[in-house]
N, C-alpha and C positions, 0 to 999 in steps of 0.2 A: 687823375680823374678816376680811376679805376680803382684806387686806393680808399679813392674817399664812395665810392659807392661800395665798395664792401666795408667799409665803416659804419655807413647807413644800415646796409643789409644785417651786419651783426645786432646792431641799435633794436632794429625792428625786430628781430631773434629773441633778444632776451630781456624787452617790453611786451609782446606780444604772447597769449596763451599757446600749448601745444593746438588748442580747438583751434583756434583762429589760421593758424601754419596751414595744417593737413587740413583743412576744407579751403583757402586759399590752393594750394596744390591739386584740390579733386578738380576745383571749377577750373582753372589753368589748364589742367595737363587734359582730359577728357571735355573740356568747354571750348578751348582754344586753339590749344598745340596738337592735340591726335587726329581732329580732324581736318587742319591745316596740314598737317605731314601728310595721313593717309587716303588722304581724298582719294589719290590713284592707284591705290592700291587694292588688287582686282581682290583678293582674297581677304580683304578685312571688312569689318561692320561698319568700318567709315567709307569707306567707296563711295561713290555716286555715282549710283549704278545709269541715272538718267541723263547725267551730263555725258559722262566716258565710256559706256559699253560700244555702244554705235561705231565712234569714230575708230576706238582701241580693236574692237571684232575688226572691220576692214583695214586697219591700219597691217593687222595681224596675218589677213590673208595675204595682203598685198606683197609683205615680206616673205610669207610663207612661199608665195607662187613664185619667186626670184627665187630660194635657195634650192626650191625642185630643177629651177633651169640650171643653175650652179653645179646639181651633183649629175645632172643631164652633161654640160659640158667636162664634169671632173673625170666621169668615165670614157668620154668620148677621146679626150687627150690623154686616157690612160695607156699605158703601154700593154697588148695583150697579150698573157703570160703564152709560156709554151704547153700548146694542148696537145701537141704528142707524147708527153710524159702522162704514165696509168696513171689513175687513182691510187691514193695510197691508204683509200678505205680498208681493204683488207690485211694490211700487214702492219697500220697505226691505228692505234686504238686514243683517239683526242681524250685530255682532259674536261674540255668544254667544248661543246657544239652548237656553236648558235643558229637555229633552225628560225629562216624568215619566212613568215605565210603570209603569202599574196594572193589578190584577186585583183584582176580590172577595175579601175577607178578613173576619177578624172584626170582625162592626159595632162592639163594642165599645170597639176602640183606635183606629179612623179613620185609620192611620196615613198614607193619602196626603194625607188634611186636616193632619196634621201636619206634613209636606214642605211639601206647597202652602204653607200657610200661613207657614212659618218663609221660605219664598220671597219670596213678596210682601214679607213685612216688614222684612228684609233689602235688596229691591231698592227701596223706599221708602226707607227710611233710606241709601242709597247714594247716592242723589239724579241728580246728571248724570254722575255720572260709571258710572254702569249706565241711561244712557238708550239707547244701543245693544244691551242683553240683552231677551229675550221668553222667557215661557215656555209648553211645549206640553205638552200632556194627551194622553200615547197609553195608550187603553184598549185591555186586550189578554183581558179578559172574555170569554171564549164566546157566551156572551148580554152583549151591552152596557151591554141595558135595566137588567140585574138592579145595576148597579155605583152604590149612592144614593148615596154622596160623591160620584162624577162628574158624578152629576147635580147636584148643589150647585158643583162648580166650574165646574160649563161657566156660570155668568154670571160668570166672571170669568176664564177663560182659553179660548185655542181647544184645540179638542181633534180628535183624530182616530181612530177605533177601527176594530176589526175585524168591519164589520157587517155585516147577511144580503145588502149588495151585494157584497162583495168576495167575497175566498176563503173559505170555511169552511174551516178544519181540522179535520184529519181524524183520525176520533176513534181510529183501531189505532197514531198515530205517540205513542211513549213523551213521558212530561212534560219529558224534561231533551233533545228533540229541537221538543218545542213551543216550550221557553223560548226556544227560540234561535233558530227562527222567530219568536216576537212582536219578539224584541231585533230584527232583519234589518228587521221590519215596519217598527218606531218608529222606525230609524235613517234605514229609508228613505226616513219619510215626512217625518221632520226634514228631508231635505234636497232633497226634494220642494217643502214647503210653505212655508219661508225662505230654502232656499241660503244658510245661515250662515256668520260664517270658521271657528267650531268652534262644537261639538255637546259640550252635557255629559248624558252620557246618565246619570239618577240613576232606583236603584230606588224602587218607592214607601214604603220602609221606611228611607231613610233622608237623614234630618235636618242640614239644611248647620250648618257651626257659623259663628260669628259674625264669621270674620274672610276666609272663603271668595271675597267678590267681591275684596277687598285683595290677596288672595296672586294671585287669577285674573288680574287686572290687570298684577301685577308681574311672572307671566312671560309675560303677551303684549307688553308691552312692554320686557322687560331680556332675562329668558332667553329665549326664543323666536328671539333673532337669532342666537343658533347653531344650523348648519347640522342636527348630528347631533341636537337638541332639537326642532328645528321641522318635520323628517323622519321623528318618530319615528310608530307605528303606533298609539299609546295612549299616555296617561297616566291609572294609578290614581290616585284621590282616599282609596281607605281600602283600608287593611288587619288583619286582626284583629288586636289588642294582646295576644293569649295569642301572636302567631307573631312579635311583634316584636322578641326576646330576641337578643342579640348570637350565642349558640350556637344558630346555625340552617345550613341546607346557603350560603345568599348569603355568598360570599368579599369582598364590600365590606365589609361586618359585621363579620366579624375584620380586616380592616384599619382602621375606625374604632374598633375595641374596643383596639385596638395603639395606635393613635393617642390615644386617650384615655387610655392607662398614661404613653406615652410625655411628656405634657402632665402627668397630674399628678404625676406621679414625680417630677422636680423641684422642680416647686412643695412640695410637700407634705416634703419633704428641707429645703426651704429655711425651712418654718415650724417643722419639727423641732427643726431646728440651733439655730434662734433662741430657740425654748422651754428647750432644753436647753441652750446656752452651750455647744454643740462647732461644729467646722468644718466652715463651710455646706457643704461635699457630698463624700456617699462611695458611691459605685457600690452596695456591697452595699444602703445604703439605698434610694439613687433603684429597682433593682429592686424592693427589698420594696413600697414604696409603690406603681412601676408596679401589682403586682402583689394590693396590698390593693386598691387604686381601682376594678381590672379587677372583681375580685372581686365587692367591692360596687356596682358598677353594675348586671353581671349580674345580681346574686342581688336588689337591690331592685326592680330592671326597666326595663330600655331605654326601654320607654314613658315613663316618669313625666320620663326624663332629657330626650325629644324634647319633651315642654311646654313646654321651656325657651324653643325656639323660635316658640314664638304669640306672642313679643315685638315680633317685625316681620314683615311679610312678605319680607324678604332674608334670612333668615334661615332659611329653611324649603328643607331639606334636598329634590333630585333625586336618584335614583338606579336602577339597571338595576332594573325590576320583579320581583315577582317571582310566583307564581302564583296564588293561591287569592283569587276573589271578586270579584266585579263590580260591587258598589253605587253607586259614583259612577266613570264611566269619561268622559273628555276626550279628545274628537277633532276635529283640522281639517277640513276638510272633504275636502281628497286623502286621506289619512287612513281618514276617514270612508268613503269610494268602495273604497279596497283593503277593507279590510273586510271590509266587503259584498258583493264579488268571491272572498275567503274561505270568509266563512262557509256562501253559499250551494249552495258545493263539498261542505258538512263533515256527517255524519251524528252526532250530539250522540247521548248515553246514560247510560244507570248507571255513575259511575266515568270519564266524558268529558264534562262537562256543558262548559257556553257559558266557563266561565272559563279551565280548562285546555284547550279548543279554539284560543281567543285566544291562549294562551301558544305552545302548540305551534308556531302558526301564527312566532314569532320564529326559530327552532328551521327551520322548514322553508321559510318566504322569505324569510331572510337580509334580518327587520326587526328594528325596534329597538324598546323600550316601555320607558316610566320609572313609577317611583312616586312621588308626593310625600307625604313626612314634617314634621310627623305631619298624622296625617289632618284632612281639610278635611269630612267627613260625619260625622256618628254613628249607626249602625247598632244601629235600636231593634226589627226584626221579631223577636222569637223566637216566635211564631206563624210559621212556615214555609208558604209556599203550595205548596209539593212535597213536604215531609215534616212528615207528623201528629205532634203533639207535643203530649200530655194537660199534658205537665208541664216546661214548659222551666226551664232554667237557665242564668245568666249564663255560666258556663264547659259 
């Protein structure tokens, strides 16, 4: 049966014009098949946003509010190390310090118990080769007392917050001029109280994924020995996957979106040809297919194509940063210092918060900042600790 429908199918190949084939294949694959596959697919242009955000957003809390209790019970039946042993801040100097900044949120999702937790278990499972990584609890809480996850992880990480010794802040300076003071604080205090070679500075909302120490590793030691890499002011760890789409303002983007016609336009010419029993290649072809591929990458979504990459960590895509969002941010420690040198010049606000401060700052001392693809966090707050939200949603 099979034999004899690919007998038919070849019939129909070479009866049939090249025009007739590839517009048969745009109305199929873009008519039929794309959005029969990607219906649910939150990050593509076929989605249905009206049938599936609704159920998909609450489906998403409702798992979400289960793994806050999850990492609520992981530390509860954790064993508590022995706090009679000092600090060994002053006499080791970590490779990596991963600084969590926390504030009170809703008890509900625990979501720095989340972090934390997926932290530890990750740097446990790493074994020696994350025996040089620590990590710090900067509460940035108004009241300290009030933060009860924190109070749960201070027996198992050090922490340091903003308490009725230090400065109080002050309550007439805007939220999105606060955030960026606590960020100054934590950063400072990161390198105050380890002197690390680099600081990952992660919000408390968001969640390393599983292969984060692997890739961390492979560019302190491969990429990193380039000069313009290991000079740079920042590296992002996440970026939203609604902003990931090749047709965006970043001109790297349409060069790899070129890049990727360019790659399978041939290929795809060359399986044609072969289907059909004509001569492996004709320009009007190798266009069209550039031209289908571009298509369908876009329109499926950039994102889903970057997965490709969690294959290895060599694999995992640098490139010039680009603006929006701070969840997991990666700095050396010079780095670190400019900064902070920065920031404490910069007046943050409605419309200028801490991320596009950061950027700016590329922009106006002639620095440099990458992103890495695809993201190494997952960004699970949609409870906002700056803006109220009765009723979030994944998009």
């Amino acid at each position: 049966m099979l034999h004899h429908a690919w007998q038919l199918y070849g019939r129909w190949c070479r009866w049939s014009s090249p025009f007739v084939h590839l517009l048969t294949l745009t109305v199929v694959t873009f008519g039929v098949l794309a959005p029969l596959i990607c219906h649910r697919l939150l990050h593509s242009y076929f989605y249905l946003r009206r049938w599936h955000l609704n159920p998909m957003s609450q489906e998403f809390l409702r798992q979400n509010q289960q793994e806050g209790q999850a990492a609520l019970h992981y530390f509860e039946k954790l064993q508590v190390p022995n706090i009679s042993k000092a600090s060994d801040s002053e006499t080791f100097r970590p490779l990596l310090l991963v600084t969590i900044i926390t504030v009170q949120r809703r008890d509900d999702f625990h979501y720095v118990l989340q972090v934390a937790s997926r932290f530890h278990h990750l740097l446990q499972q790493c074994g020696t080769n994350c025996q040089s990584h620590r990590v710090l609890l900067c509460n940035v809480e108004p009241e300290p007392s009030r933060h009860q996850d924190v109070k749960l992880l201070s027996s198992f990480f050090p922490m340091v917050s903003r308490d009725k010794t230090g400065q109080d802040p002050d309550p007439r300076v805007n939220h999105f001029e606060k955030e960026k003071q606590d960020y100054v604080f934590c950063l400072e205090q990161s390198l105050l109280a380890y002197n690390p070679e680099y600081i990952l500075v992660v919000e408390d909302d968001a969640v390393p994924e599983e292969e984060i120490f692997p890739v961390l590793q492979h560019l302190f030691l491969a990429r990193f020995s380039k000069p313009y890499l290991r000079d740079a002011l920042y590296f992002k760890l996440y970026h939203p996957e609604r902003l990931q789409h090749y047709v965006n303002p970043e001109p790297m983007r349409i060069l790899e979106w070129l890049g990727l016609g360019m790659f399978l336009g041939p290929l795809l010419n060359c399986v044609y040809s072969w289907a059909a029993g004509r001569p492996s290649l004709s320009w009007p072809i190798i266009l069209f297919f550039a031209a289908y591929s571009m298509a369908l990458s876009e329109l499926v979504g950039r994102h889903y194509l970057l997965e490709l990459r969690r294959l290895a960590p060599v694999l995992y895509n640098i490139v010039p940063v680009t603006e929006c969002c701070t969840p997991a941010m990666l700095f050396s420690a010079p780095s670190a210092r400019r900064a902070l040198g920065y920031l404490k010049g910069m007046q943050c606000r409605q419309g200028f918060a801490k991320d596009i401060a950061l950027y700016s700052l590329l922009h106006t001392k002639g620095e440099n900042a990458y992103v890495v693809e695809p993201n190494l966090v997952r960004h699970v707050g949609m409870y906002s600790s700056l803006r109220l939200n009765d009723n979030p949603k994944l998009l």
